[in-house]
C-alpha positions as MATLAB code, in Angstrom:
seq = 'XXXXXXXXXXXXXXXXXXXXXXXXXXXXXXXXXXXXXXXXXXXXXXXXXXXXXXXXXXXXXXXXXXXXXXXXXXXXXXXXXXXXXXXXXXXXXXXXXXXXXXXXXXXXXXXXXXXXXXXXXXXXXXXXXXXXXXXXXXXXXXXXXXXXXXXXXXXXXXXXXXXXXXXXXXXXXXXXXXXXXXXXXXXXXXXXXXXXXXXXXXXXXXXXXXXXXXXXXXXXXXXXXXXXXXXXXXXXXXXXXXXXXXXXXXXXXXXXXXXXXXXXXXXXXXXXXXXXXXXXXXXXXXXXXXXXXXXXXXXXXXXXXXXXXXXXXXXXXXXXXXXXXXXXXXXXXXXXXXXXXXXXXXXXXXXXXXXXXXXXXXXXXXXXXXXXXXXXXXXXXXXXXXXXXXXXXXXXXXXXXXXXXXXXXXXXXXXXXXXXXXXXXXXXXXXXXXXXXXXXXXXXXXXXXXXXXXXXXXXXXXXXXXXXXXXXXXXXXXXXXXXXXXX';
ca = [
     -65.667   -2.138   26.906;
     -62.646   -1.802   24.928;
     -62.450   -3.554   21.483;
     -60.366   -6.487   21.147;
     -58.353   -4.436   18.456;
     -57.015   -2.332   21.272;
     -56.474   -5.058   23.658;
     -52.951   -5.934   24.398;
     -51.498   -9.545   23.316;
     -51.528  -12.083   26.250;
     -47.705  -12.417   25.162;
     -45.803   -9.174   24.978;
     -43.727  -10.841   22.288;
     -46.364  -11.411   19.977;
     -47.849   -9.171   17.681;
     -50.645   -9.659   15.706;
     -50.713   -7.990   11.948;
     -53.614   -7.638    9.888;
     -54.229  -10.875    8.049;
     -54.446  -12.458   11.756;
     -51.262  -14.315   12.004;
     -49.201  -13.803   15.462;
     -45.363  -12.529   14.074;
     -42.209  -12.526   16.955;
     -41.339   -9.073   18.072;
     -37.534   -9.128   18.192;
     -36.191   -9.891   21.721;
     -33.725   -6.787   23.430;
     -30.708   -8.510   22.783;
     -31.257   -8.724   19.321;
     -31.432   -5.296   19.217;
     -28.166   -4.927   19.761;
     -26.022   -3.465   16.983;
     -23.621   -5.567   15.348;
     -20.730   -4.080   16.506;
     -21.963   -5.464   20.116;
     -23.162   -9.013   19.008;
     -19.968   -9.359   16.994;
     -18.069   -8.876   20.481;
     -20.094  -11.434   22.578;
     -19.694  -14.258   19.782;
     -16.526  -13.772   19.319;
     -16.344  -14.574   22.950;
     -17.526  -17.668   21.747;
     -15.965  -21.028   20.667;
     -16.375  -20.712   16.951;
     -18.737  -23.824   16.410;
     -20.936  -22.422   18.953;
     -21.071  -18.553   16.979;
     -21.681  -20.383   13.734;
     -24.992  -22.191   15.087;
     -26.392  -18.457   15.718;
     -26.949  -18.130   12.107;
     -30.017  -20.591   12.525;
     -31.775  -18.292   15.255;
     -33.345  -15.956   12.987;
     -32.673  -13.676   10.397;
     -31.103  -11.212   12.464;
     -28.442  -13.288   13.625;
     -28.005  -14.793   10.427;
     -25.379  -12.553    8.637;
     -23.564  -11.743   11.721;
     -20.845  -14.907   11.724;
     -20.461  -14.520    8.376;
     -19.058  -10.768    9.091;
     -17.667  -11.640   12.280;
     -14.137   -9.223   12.514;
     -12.252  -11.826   14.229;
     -11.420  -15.770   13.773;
     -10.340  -17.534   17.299;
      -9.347  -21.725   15.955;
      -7.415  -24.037   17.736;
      -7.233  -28.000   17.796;
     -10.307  -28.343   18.765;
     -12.319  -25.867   16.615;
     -13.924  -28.699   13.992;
     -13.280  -31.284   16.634;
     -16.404  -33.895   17.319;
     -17.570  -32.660   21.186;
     -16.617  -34.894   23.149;
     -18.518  -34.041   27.023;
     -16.485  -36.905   29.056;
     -13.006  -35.323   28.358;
     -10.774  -34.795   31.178;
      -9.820  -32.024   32.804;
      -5.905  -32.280   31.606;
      -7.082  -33.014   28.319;
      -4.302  -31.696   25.428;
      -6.606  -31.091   22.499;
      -5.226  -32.000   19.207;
      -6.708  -32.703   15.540;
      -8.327  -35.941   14.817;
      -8.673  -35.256   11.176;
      -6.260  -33.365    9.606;
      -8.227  -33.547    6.102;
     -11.447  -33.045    7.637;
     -10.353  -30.360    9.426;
      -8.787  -28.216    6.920;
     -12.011  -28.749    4.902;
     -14.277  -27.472    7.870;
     -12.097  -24.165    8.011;
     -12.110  -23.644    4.122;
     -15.815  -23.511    4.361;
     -15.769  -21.067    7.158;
     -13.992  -18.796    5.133;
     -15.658  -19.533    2.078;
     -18.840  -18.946    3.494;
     -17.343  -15.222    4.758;
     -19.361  -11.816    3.990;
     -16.883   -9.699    5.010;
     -12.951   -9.298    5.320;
     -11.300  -11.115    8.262;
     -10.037   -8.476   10.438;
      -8.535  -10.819   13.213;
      -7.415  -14.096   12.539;
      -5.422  -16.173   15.438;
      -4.885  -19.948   14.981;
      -3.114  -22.491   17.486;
      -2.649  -25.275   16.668;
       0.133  -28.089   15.806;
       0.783  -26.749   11.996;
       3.128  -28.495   10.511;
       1.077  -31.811   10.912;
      -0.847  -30.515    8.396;
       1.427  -27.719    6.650;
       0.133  -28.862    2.625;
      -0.381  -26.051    0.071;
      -3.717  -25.970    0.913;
      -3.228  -25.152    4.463;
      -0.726  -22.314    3.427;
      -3.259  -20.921    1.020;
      -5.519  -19.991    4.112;
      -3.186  -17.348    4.672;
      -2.718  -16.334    1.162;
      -6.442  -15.732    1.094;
      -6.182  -13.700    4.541;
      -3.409  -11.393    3.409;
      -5.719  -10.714    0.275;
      -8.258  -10.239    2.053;
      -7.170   -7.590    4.024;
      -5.978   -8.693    7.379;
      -5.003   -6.691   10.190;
      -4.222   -8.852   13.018;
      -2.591  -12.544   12.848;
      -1.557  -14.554   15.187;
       0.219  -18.010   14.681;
       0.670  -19.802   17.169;
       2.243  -24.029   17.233;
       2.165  -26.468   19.817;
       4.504  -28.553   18.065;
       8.253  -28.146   19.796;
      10.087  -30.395   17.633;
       9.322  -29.377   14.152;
       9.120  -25.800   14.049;
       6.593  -24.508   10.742;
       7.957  -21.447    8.780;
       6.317  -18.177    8.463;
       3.950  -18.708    4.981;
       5.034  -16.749    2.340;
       2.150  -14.398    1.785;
       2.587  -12.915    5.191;
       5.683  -11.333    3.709;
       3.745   -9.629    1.064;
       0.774   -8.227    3.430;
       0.746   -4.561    3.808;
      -2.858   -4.851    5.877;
      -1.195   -6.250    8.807;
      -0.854   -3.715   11.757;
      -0.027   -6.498   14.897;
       1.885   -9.807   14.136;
       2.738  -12.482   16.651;
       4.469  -15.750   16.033;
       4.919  -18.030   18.540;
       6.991  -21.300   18.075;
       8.487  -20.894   14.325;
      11.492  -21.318   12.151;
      11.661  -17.315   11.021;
      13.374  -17.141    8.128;
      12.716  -13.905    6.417;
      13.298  -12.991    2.754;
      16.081  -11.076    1.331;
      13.366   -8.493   -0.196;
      10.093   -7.606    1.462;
       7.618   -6.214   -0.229;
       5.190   -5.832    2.676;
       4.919   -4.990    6.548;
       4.944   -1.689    6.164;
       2.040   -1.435    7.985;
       2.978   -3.603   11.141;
       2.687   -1.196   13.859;
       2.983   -4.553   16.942;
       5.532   -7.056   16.143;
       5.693   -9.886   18.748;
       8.430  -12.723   18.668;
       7.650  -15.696   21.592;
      10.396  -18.881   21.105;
      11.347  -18.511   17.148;
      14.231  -19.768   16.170;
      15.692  -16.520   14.291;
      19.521  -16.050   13.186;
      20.787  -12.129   14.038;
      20.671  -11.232   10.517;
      17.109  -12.350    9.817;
      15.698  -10.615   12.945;
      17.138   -7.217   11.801;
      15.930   -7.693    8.707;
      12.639   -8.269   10.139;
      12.591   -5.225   12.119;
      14.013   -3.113   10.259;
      11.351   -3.629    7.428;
       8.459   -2.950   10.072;
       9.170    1.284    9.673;
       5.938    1.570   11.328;
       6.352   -0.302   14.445;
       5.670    0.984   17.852;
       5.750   -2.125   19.837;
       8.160   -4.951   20.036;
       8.042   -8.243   21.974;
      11.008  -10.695   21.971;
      10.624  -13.199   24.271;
      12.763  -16.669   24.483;
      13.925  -16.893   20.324;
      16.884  -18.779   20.040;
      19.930  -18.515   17.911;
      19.673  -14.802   18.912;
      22.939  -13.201   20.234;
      22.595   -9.572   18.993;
      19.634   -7.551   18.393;
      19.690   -4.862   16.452;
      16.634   -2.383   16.017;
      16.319    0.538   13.883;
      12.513    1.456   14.204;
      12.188    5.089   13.949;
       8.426    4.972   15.583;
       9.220    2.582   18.099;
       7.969    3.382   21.381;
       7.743    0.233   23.311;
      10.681   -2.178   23.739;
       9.672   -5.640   25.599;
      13.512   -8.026   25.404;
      13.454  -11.267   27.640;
      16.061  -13.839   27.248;
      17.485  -16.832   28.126;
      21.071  -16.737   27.156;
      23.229  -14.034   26.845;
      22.307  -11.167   24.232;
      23.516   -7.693   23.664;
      21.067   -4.973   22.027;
      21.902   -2.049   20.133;
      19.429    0.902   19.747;
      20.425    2.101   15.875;
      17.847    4.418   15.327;
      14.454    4.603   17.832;
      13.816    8.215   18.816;
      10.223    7.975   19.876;
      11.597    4.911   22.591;
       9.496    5.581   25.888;
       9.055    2.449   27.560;
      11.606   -0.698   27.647;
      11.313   -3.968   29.738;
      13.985   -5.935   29.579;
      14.988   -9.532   31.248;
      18.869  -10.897   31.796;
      17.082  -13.856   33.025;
      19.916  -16.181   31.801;
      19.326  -19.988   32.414;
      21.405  -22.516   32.332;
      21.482  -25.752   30.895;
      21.880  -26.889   33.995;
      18.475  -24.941   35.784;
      16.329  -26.202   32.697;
      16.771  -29.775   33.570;
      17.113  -29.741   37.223;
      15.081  -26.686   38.293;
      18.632  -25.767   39.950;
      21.510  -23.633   39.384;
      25.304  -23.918   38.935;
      27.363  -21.220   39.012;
      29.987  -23.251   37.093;
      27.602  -23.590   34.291;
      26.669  -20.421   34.237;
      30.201  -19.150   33.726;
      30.411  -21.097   30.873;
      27.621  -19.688   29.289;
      29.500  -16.083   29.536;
      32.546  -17.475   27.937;
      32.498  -15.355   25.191;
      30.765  -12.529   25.719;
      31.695   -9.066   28.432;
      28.094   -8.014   29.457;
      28.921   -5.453   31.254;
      29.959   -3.343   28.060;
      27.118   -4.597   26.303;
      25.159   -3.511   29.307;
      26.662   -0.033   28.756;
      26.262   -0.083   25.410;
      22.535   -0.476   25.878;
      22.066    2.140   28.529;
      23.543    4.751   26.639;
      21.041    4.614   24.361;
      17.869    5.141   26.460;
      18.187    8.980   26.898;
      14.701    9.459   25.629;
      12.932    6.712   27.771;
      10.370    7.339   30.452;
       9.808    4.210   31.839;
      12.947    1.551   32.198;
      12.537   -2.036   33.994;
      15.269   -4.237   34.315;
      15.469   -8.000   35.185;
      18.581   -9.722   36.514;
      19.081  -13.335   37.390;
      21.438  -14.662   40.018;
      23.648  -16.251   36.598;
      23.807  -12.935   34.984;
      25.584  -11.845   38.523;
      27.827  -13.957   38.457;
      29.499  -13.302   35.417;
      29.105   -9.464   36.058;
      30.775   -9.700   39.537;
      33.869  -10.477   37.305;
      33.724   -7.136   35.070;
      32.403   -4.496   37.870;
      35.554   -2.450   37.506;
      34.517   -1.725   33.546;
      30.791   -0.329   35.045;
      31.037    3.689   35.451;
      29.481    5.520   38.701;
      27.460    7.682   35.788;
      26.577    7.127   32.237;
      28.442    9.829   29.989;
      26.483   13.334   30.350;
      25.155   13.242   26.576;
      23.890    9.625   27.644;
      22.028   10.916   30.952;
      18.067    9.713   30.763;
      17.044   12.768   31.626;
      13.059   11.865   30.387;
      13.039    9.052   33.152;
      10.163    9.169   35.357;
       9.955    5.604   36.718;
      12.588    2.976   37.147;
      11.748   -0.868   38.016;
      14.655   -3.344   39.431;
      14.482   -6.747   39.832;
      17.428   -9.059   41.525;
      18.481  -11.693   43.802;
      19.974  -10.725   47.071;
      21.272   -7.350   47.706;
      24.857   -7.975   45.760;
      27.150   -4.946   45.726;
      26.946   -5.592   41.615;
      23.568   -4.838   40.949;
      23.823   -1.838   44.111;
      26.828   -0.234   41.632;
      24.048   -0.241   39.258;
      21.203    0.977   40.794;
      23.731    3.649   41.762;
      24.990    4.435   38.191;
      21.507    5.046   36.707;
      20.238    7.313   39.884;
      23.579    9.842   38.895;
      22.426    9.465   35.683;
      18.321   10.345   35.618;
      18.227   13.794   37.364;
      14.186   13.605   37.045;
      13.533   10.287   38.484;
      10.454   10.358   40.392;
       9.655    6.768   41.147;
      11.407    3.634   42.066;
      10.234    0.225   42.158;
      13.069   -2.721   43.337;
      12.404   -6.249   43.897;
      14.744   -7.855   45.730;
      14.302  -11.803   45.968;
      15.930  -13.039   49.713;
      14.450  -16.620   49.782;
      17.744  -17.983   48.895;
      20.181  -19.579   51.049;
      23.380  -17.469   50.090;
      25.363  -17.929   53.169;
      27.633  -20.116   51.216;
      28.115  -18.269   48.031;
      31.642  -16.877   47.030;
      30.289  -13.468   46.102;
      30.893  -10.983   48.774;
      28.069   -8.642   50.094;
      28.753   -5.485   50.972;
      26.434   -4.266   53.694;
      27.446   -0.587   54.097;
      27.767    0.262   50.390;
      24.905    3.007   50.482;
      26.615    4.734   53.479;
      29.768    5.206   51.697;
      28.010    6.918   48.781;
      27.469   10.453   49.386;
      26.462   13.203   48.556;
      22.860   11.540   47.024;
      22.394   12.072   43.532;
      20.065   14.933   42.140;
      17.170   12.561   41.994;
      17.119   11.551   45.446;
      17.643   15.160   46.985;
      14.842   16.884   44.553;
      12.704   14.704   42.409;
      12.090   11.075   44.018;
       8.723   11.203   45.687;
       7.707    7.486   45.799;
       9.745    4.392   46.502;
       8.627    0.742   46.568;
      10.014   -2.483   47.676;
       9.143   -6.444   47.075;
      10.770   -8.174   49.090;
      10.199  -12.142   48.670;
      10.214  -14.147   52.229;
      12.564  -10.944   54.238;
      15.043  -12.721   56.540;
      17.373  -10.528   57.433;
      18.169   -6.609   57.568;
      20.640   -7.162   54.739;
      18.641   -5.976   52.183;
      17.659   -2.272   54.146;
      20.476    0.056   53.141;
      19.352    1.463   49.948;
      15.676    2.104   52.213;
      17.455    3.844   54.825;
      19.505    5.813   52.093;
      16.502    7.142   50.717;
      14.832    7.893   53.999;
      18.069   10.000   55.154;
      18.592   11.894   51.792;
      15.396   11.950   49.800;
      13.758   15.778   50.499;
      10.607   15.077   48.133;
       9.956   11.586   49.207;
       6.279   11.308   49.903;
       6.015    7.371   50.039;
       7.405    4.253   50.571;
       5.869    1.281   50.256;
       7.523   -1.984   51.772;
       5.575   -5.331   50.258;
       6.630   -8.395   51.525;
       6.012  -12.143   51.120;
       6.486  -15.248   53.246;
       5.108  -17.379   55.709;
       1.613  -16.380   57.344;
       2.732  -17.330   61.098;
       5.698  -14.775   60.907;
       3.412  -12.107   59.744;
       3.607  -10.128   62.714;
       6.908  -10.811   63.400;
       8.188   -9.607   60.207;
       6.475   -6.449   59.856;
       7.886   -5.668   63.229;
      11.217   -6.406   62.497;
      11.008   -3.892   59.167;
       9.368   -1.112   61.191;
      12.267   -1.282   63.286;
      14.400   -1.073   60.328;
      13.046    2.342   59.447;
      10.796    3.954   61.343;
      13.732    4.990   63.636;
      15.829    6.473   60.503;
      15.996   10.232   60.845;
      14.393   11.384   57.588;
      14.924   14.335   55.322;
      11.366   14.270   54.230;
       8.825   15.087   56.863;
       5.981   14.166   55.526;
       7.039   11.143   54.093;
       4.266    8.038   54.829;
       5.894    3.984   55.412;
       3.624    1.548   54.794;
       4.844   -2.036   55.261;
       2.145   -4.867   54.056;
       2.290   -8.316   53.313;
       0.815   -9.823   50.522;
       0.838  -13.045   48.690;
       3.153  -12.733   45.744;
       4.796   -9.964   44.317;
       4.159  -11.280   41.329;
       0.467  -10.123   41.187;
       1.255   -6.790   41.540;
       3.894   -6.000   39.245;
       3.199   -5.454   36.291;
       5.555   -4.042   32.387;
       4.737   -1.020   31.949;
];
């Protein structure tokens, strides 16, 4: 019979040690090393990740040294189980809730690495809050995001954020930025992300220009901004998408690979009635001649690899009116010759956007891949803009791309209605002799399904092709949306 010493415990989580006494063996998650555990509570809301310090004394030093900080409204909130579903959470005690994050940090072990906060600031925007940040940038952070719900008073960036050297990714989202005439940090910013700031042109450059490290930038929807100006020597992403008219000039960004940028203009008009007027949207031009701003910015993106370009149906209009100043070719020192894929996004198929689809093929002799999105659920019967339906079959010979280097071609087409929109297709299906693929995605009512994807076969399966073993596939899907993505 064996002894009960060598008997195993009825629960395999028990252990019994020599005085007698049964002792917890540590479960498998616990086990875990902290790197691990710090990622699944961060996942966490951050009242929830502090109660872990009661499990045991394995969990108990790990929100203390958590890396990253997640609070919003209703981080120090009561709980309140019977809120609804639409629910906009806010602060109930401004005092109170200041306090509770002061103790968080107090109570801190370790360095905040990540700190994002969203909330409605300037409620709340006393010294006290504003030292929060002071202690972060001491501290040594290396990722902060601010983020406000508040659209009428816009809070300013805190001082000490101008003074961190730490920081490698920066995002502000809803704020007054009104940057110093001397920096003394963000060196180190290496992510810079701008989402609806208020900014004048000469505060943004200073702002960018200070970040020498950079190698991303976001602008997104910051007003006051007409021109913007980068000189970021490591730059090597470029994300621009406005709402009014903008030009950008490219000072000094050799290591520029990848740029995304949206004419998306809307007009006063659009934002209140979910409309558009092409009268209005004149008026927004007034003063400005986009198409040599457009050149301007093209001519600068001889080292990129990857381009996408947005264009709204208000940006056409006012282009329409300066077509004659757009060249068949960039100048030859301007060429992209590093261009391996190019994304295009526009309403209709309007002879101004084919001029410039046509312009930047002469002027990438390596392009490889095309992606163009062409948006036909629009009713423009009526409009005054005239379309010209033959415009690829005028244009010959093909430029270099399309005889030698273009292997794969993709279209969106949103809710296809009429064979308008199939020249440029057929153009590449005559004339491109390394085309391997083309892809034809298209969206629009279920019932016509069939129909539809008949209609486009007919469209180009009879085209004689100069690539033989080129492969058409033509698929509907729900939004075109879903599948394209920036680069």
């Amino acid at each position: 019979m064996a002894s009960d010493h060598n008997r195993p415990a009825k629960n395999p989580t028990l252990a019994t040690n020599h005085g007698g006494e049964e002792q917890r063996k540590p479960d498998l998650l616990s086990r875990l090393p902290d790197a691990i555990l710090h990622i699944i509570l961060s996942k966490l809301e951050i009242r929830d990740a502090a109660v872990t310090t009661a499990v045991s004394k394995r969990w108990a030093p790990l929100f203390p040294t958590l890396p990253s900080l997640n609070i919003d409204a209703e981080s120090f909130n009561p709980r309140d189980p019977d809120l609804p579903l639409n629910y906009e959470p806010y602060v109930e005690s401004e005092i109170e809730w200041v306090d509770a994050l002061f103790s968080v940090l107090e109570a801190r072990q370790a360095p905040v690495k990540k700190f994002k906060i969203g909330v409605e600031i300037l409620d709340y925007c006393s010294d006290d809050f504003y030292e929060v940040f002071r202690w972060l940038c001491v501290s040594g952070v290396e990722e902060l995001v601010i983020k406000s719900y508040d659209f009428e008073d816009l809070y300013r960036i805190p001082s000490p954020v101008f003074s961190c050297n730490t920081i490698a990714k920066l995002e502000f989202f809803n704020c007054n930025l009104v940057v110093p005439s001397k920096l003394p940090g963000l060196q180190g910013v290496k992510s810079l992300e701008l989402v609806d700031v208020t900014v004048a042109d000469d505060h943004l450059r200073r702002m960018i220009s200070r970040c020498k490290a950079m190698e991303k930038l976001v602008i997104c929807a910051c007003n006051k901004v007409k021109k913007i100006v980068i000189r970021a020597p490591s730059l090597s992403e470029l994300v621009v998408s406005q709402s009014r008219p903008f030009a950008i000039s490219l000072q000094s960004s050799p290591q520029l690979a990848s740029v995304a940028v949206s004419f998306g203009y809307q007009t006063d008009d659009e934002e209140s009635n979910g409309g558009s007027s092409l009268h209005d949207s004149e008026n927004i031009f007034d003063r400005t001649n986009e198409a040599t701003n457009l050149k301007a910015f093209l001519n600068k993106l001889h080292g990129v690899q990857n381009l996408r370009l947005d264009f709204s149906n208000a940006y056409h209009v006012i282009l329409n009116k300066e077509m004659v100043l757009l060249p068949a070719s960039l100048p030859p020192r301007c060429h992209l010759f590093e261009l391996k894929k190019l994304c295009l996004s526009w309403p209709f198929n309007y002879d101004t956007f084919n001029m410039i689809l046509h312009c930047l093929l002469n002027s990438s002799p390596n392009l490889m891949e095309i992606i163009i999105c062409v948006d036909t659920s629009h009713d423009y019967k009526n409009c005054p803009i005239h379309l010209v339906l033959d415009f690829w079959e005028k244009l010959l010979p093909p430029a270099e791309c399309v005889k030698h280097h273009l292997t794969t071609a993709i279209f969106y087409l949103d809710r296809y209605k009429s064979q308008d929109c199939f020249g440029f297709p057929k153009f590449l299906l005559q004339y491109a002799g390394s085309l391997k693929n083309m892809n034809i995605f298209y969206t629009g009512d279920l019932q016509e399904k069939s129909e539809t994807a008949e209609k486009i076969k007919n469209e180009l399966l009879h085209v004689q092709k100069a690539s033989p073993d080129v492969e058409i596939t033509i698929k509907h899907i729900i939004s075109r949306y879903r599948y394209i993505s920036m680069f």
